[in-house]
VEXKOL-957697 format. One record per atom (N, C-alpha, C): x, y, z; residue in one letter. Coordinates in steps of 0.001 Angstrom, whole numbers, plus 524288, in hexadecimal, padded with zeros to 5 digits. Layout:
N
XYZA...
***
This chain:
148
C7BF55F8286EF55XC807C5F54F6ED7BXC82E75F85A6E901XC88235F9306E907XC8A9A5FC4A6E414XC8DCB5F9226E37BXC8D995F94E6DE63XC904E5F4A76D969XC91155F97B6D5E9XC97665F85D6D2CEXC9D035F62A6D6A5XC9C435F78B6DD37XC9ED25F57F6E02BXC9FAE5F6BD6E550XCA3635FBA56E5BAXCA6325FCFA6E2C4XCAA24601B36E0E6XCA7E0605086DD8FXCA58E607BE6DDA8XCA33360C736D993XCA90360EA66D704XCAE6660E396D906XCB0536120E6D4DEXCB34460C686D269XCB3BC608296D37AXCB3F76026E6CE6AXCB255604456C88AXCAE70608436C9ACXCABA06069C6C43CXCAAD760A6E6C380XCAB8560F666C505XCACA8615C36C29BXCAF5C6153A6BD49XCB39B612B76BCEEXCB6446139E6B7D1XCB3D8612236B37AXCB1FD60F736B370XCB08F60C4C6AFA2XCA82060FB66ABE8XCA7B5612446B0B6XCA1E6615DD6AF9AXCA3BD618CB6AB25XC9EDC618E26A832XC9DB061D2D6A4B5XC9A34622C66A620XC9C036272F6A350XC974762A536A28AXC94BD629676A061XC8E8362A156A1E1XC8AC062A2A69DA2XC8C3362F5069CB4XC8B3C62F57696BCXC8B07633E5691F2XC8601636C3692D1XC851463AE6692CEXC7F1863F0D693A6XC7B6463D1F69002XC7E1763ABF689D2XC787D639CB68656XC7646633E0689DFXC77AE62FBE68DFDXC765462CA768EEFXC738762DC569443XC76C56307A69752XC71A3632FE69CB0XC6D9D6366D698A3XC6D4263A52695CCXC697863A7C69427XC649A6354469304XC6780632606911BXC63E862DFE68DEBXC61B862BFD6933DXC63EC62A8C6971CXC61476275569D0FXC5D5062BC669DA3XC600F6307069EE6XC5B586352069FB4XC57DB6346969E5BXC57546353B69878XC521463404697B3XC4E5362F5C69615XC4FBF62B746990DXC4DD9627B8697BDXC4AB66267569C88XC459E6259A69E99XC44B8623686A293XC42FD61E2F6A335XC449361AC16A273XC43456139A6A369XC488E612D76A153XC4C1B60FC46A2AEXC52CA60DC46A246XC5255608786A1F0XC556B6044669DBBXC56035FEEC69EC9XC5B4E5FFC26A1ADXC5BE55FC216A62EXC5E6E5F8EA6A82EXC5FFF5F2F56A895XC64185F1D96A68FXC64F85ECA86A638XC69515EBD06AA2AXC682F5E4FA6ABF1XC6C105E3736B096XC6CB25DD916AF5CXC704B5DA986B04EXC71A05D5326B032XC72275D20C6B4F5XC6EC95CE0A6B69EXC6FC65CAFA6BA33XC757A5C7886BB6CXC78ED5C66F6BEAFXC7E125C4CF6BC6CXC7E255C1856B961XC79415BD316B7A9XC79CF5B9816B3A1XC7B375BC596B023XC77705C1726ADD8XC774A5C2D46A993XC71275C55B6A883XC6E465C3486AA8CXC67BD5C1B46A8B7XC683F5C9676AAC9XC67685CD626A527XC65545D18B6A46DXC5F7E5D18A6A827XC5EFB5D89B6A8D7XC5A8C5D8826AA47XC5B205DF806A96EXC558F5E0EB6A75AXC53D65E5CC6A35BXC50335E8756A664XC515A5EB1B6A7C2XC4CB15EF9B6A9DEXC4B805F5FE6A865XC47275F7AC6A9EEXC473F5FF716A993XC4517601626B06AXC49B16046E6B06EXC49C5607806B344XC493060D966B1D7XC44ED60F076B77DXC43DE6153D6B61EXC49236197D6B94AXC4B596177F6BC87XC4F1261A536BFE2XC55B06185B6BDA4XC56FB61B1A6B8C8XC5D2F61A846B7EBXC5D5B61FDE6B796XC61D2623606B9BEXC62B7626996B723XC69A7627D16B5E5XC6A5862B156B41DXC70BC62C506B4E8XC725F62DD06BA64XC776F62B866BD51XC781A62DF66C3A4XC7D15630196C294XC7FF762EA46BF8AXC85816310F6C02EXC871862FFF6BA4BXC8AFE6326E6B8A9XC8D426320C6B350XC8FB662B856B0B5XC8E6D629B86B55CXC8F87623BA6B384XC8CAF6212B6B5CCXC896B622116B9C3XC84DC61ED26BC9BXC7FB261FCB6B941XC7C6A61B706B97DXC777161AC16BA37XC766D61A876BDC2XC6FE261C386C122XC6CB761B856C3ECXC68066182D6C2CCXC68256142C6C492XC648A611BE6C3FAXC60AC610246CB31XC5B466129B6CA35XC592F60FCE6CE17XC566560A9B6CF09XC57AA606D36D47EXC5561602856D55FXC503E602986D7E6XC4C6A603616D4A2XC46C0604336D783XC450A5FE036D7FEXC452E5FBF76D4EDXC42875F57D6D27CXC457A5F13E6D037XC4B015F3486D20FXC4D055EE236CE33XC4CEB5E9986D1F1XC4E965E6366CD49XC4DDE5DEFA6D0D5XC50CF5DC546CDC7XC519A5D99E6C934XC54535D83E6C667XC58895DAD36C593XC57BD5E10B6C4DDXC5CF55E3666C3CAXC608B5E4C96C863XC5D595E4AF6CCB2XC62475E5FE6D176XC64D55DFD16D1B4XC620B5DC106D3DFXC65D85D7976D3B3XC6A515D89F6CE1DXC680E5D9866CA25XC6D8D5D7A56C568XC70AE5DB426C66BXC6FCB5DFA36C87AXC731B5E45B6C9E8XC78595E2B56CE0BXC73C65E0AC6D17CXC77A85DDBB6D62AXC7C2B5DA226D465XC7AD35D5F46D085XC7C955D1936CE02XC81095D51F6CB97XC80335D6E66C8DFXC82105D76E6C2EBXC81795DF6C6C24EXC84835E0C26C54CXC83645E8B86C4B1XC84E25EACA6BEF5XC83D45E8AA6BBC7XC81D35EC4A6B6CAXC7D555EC566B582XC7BD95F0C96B21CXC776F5F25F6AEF4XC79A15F5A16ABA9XC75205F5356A762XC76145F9F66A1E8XC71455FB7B6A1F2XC6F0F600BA69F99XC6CE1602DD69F6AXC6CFE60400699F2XC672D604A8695F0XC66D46058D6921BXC643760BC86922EXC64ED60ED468FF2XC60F7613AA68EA2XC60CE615B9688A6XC5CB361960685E4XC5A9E619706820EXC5A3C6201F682D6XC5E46620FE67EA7XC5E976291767F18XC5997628D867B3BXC54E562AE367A41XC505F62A94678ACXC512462F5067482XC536D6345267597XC55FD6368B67195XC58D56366D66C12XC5CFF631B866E01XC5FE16319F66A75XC5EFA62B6F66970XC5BD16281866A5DXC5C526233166ABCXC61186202766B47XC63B3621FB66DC0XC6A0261D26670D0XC66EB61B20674B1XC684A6185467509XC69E7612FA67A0EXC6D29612A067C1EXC6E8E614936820CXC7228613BF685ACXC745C60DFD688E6XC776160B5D688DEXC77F46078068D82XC7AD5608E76908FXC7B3460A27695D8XC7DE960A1869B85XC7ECC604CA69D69XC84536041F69EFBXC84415FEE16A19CXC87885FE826A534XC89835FE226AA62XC8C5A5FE596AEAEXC8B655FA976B46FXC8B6D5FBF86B6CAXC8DEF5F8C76BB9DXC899A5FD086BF0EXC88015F9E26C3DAXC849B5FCB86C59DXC859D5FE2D6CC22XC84395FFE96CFB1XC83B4601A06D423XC7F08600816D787XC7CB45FECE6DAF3XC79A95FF0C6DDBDXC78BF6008B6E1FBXC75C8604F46E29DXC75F1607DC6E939XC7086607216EB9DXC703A604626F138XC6B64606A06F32AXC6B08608E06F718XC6EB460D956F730XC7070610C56FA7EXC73F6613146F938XC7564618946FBD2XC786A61D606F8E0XC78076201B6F738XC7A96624936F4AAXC7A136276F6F0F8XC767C627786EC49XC787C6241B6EA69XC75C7621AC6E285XC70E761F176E54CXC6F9761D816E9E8XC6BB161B9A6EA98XC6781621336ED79XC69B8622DF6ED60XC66276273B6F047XC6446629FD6EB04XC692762CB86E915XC677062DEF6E31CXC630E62D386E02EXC61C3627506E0A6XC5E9A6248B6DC8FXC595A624C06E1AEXC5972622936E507XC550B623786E7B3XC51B362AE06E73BXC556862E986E6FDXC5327633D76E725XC5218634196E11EXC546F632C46DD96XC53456326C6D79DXC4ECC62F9C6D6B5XC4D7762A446D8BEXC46BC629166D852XC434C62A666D9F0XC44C662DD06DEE1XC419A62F826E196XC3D7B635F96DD71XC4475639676DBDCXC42B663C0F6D89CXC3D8363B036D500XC410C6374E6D408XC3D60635626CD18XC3873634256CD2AXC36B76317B6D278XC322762EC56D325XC2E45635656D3F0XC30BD637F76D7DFXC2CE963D466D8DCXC2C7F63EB06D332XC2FF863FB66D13BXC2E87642946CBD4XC29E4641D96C956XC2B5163B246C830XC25BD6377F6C4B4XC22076381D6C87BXC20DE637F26CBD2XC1B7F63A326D0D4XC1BC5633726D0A7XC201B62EA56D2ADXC209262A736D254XC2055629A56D97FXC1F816246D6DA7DXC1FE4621BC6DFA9XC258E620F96E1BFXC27CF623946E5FBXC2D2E622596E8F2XC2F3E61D556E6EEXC345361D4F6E343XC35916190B6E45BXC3CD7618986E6BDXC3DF76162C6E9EEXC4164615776EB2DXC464B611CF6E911XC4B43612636E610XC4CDF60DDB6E563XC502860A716E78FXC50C7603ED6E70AXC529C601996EAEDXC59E7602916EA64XC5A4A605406E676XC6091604F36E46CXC60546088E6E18FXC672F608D56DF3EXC669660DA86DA86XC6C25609C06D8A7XC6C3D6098E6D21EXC6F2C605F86D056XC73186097F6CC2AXC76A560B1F6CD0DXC799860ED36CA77XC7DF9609976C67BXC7C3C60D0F6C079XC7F6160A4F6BD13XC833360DAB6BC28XC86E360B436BADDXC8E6B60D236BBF4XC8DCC60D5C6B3E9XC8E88610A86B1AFXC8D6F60FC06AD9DXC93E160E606AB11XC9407609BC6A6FFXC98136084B6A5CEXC99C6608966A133XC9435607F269DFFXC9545608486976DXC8F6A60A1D6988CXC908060C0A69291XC8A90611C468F3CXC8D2060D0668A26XC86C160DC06871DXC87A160B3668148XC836D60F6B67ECDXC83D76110E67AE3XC7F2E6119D677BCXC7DE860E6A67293XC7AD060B6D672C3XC795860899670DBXC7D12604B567165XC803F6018266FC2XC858D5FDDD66F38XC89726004866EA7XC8B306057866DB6XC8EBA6064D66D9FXC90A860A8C67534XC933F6078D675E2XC956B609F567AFEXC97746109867C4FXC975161302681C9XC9655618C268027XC9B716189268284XCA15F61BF168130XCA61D61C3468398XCA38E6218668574XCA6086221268A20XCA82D6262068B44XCABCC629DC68A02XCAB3862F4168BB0XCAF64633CD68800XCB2FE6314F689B9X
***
């Protein structure tokens, strides 16, 4: 399922992430993810599979979610928090999301876990989706990141 149903609806409105903030995802390995049920009722998780996919996409893989794919379904935002460990900033990502379980971005992410898992000498895992965040706003800390 891809949400918007129009991928270029919501081109305009994407940001670049800035290099000091893919750095910061880089090196971070465990990511919070947050999602809202349409009531509202938040729900907080860490994920090991986000990475950067495109200059305004996130990659995020669906190995285990349950709570967060329904609110996804409901309600397609999430933000993403990360922690540059360097410089101690705090990133927030927050956008509109995509869901493929099939395609391209879904193939992507299936050969990307696949990678990752050989690397760690880990067990095959396959994922059921791949959830691409449309990134809309960057904050560091409270104060919001403009673009050049």
């Amino acid at each position: 399922m891809k949400i918007p149903e129009k991928e270029n609806e919501k081109k305009g409105g994407l940001m670049k992430i800035p290099e000091m903030v893919c750095k910061a995802i880089t090196g971070q390995s465990l990511h919070l993810i947050a999602t809202a049920s349409k009531e509202g009722k938040p729900n907080l998780i860490y994920v090991k599979f986000l990475k950067v996919y495109s200059e305004t996409q996130l990659m995020v893989a669906n190995n285990k979610f349950f709570k967060t794919e329904k609110n996804l379904l409901e309600n397609p935002k999430m933000a993403i928090v990360v922690l540059d460990k360097e410089t101690g900033k705090s990133y927030q990502l927050k956008g509109s999301v995509e869901i493929h379980k099939k395609g391209k971005e879904f193939e992507d992410c299936i050969e990307w876990v696949k990678e990752t898992r050989v690397r760690e000498s880990k067990p095959e895992m396959v994922p059921k989706a791949v959830v691409l965040l449309n990134v809309e706003e960057i904050y560091c800390g409270a104060e919001r990141i403009k673009e050049d």
